[in-house]
C-alpha positions in Angstrom: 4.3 14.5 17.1 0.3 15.7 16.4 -2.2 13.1 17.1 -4.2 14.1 13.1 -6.7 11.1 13.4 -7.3 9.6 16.9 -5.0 6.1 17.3 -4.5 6.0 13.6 -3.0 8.7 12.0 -0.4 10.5 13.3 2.4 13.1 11.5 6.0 15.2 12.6 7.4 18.3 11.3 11.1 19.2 11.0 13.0 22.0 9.6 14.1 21.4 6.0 15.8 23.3 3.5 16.0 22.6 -0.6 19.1 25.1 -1.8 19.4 27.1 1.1 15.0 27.5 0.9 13.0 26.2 4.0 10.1 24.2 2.7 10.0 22.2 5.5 9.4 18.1 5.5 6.6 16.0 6.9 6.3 12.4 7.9 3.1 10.7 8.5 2.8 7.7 10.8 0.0 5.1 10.5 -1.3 2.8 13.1 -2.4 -0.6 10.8 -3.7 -4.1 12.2 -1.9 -5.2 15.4 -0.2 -1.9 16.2 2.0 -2.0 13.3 3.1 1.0 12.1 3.6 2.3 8.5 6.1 5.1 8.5 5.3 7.9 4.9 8.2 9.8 4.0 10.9 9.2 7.0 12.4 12.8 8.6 15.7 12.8 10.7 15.9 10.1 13.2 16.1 11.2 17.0 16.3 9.3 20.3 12.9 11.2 21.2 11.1 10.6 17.8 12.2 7.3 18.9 10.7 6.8 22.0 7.7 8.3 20.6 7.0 5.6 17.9 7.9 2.8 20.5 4.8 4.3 22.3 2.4 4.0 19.0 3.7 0.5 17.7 6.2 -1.5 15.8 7.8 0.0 12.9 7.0 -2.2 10.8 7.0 -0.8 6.9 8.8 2.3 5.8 7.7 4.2 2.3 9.1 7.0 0.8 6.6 8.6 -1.8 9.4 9.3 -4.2 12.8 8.8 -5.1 13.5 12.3 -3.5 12.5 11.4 -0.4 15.8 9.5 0.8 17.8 11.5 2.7 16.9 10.1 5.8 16.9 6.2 5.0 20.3 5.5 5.7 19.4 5.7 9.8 16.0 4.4 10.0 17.4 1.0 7.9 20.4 0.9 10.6 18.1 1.3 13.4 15.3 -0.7 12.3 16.5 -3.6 10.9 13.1 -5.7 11.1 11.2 -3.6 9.2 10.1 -3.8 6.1 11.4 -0.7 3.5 10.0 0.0 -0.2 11.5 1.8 -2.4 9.5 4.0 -5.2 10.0 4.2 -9.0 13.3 5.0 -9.3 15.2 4.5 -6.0 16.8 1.2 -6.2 18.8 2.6 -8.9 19.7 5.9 -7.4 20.3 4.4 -3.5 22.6 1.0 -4.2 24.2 1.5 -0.9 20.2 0.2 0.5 18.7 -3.5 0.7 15.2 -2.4 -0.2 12.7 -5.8 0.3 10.4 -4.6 -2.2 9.3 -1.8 -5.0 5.7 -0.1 -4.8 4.3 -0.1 -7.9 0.2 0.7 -8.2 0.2 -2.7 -6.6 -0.5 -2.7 -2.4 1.3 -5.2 -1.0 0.3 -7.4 1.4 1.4 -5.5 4.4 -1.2 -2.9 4.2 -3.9 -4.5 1.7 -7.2 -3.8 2.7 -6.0 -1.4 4.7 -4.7 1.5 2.7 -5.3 2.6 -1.0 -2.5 2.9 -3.1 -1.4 3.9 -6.7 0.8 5.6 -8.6 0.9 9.2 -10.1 2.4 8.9 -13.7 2.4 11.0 -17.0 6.3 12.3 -15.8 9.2 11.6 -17.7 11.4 12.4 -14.7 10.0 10.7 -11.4 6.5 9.0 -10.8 5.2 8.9 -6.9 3.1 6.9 -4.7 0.0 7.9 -3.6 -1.6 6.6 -0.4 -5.0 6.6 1.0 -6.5 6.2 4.7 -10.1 5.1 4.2 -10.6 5.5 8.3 -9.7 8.6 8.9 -10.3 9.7 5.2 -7.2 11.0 4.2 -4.9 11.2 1.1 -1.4 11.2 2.0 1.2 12.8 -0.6 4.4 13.6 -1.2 5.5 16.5 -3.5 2.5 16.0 -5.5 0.6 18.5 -3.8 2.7 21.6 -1.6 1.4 24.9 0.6 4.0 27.0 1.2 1.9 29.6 3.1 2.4 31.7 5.2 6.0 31.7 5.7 8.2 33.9 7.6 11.3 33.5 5.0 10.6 35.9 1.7 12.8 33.0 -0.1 10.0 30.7 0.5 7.8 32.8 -0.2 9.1 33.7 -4.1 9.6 29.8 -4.5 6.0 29.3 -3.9 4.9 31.8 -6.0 7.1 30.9 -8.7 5.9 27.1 -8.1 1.9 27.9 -8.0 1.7 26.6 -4.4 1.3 29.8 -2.1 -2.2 30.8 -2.3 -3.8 27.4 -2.5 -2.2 24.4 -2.8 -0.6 23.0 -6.1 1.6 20.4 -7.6 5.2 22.6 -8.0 5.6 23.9 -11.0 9.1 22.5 -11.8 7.7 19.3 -11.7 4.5 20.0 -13.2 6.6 20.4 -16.5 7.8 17.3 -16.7 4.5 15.5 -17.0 4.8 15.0 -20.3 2.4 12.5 -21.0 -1.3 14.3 -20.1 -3.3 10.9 -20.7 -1.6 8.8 -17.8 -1.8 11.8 -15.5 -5.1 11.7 -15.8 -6.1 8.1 -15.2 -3.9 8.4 -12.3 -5.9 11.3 -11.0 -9.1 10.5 -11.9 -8.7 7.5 -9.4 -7.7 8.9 -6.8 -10.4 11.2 -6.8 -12.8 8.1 -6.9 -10.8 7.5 -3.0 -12.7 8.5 -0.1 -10.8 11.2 1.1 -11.5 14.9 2.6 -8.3 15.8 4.0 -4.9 15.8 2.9 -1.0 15.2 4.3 1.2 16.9 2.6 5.2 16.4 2.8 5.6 20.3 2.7 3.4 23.2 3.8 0.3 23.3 5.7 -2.0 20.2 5.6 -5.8 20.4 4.5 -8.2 19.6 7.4 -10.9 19.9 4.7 -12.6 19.7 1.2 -9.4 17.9 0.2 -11.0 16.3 -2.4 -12.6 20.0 -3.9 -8.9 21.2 -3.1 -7.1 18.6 -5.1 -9.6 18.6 -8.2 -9.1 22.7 -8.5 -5.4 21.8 -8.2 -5.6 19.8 -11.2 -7.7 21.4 -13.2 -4.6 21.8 -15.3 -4.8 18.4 -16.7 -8.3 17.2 -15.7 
């Protein structure tokens, strides 16, 4: 697990494949108030990822950013059953076999208010995500809003970032970029989070930005800004 902001902020990489493609997958932990921790987009569930969260803090919320980021749930919500777990637009419907406690919405709930910023990215007529904000260590945390597939020693993961837009700088995937239908929402959604104070970014999959995330994201966006 890398240490990204000291005692706050920390994130773990695991091998993932979409079709047969590595992209790999990303989850970001986040030390709140009294060592609770806020667990982003939950990977595979080991005995030694484990141990190495009982070393940070209580698990104490679990987020996924979208209703594609699921796969994992299942273990974490056997394994921790005192935790809180949100669902995102979308995945109360899709995941029946879960008790969520409660839905993010552009809302923060109490749990991390004050804390964190928090909104939703809309405009899509297929899935909506949430976007999340560290004001301490200044970082935006995303999901599949934002992917860096480069460099990559598979030439299939290569293509798909190439095909997507997201290989020589970072950029929201193409596929999905598509189904943003509705250009107006997008861009109240965007044009608040670039009112956040962030300068580096998490992303779910690909290389993270260490800096001018901000500059970064608003290039990446250009599209609809």
């Amino acid at each position: 697990m890398i240490e990204w902001s000291c005692d706050r902020i920390w994130y773990q990489d695991m091998p993932f494949k979409v079709n047969g493609i590595p992209v790999g997958a990303r989850m970001t932990v986040i030390r709140l108030n009294d060592n609770k921790l806020l667990i982003h987009s939950p990977v595979q569930l080991t005995t030694q990822l484990q141990l190495k969260l009982s070393k940070l803090g209580q698990v104490h919320a679990i987020v996924t950013p979208n209703m594609n980021h699921h796969l994992f749930l299942s273990e974490w919500w056997l394994t921790y059953p005192e935790a809180y777990f949100f669902a995102p637009p979308g995945l109360q419907h899709k995941r029946t076999d879960l008790a969520f406690d409660d839905a993010l919405s552009a809302q923060t709930p109490v749990l991390w208010r004050h804390q964190l910023y928090q909104t939703l990215l809309r405009g899509s007529d297929k899935m909506e995500e949430v976007i999340f904000c560290d004001p301490v260590s200044h970082t935006l945390i995303v999901g599949d809003t934002l992917a860096w597939l480069k460099p990559s020693p598979s030439l299939l993961t290569t293509a798909l970032a190439l095909v997507n837009g997201c290989y020589h700088s970072p950029g929201m995937p193409l596929y999905w970029r598509m189904t943003f239908k509705d250009k107006t929402r997008l861009r109240q959604s965007l044009q608040e989070i670039l009112t956040w104070p962030f300068d580096r970014i998490i992303l779910s999959h690909g290389q993270v930005i260490s800096e001018n995330g901000k500059e970064k994201f608003h290039r990446a966006f250009q599209w609809a800004l």
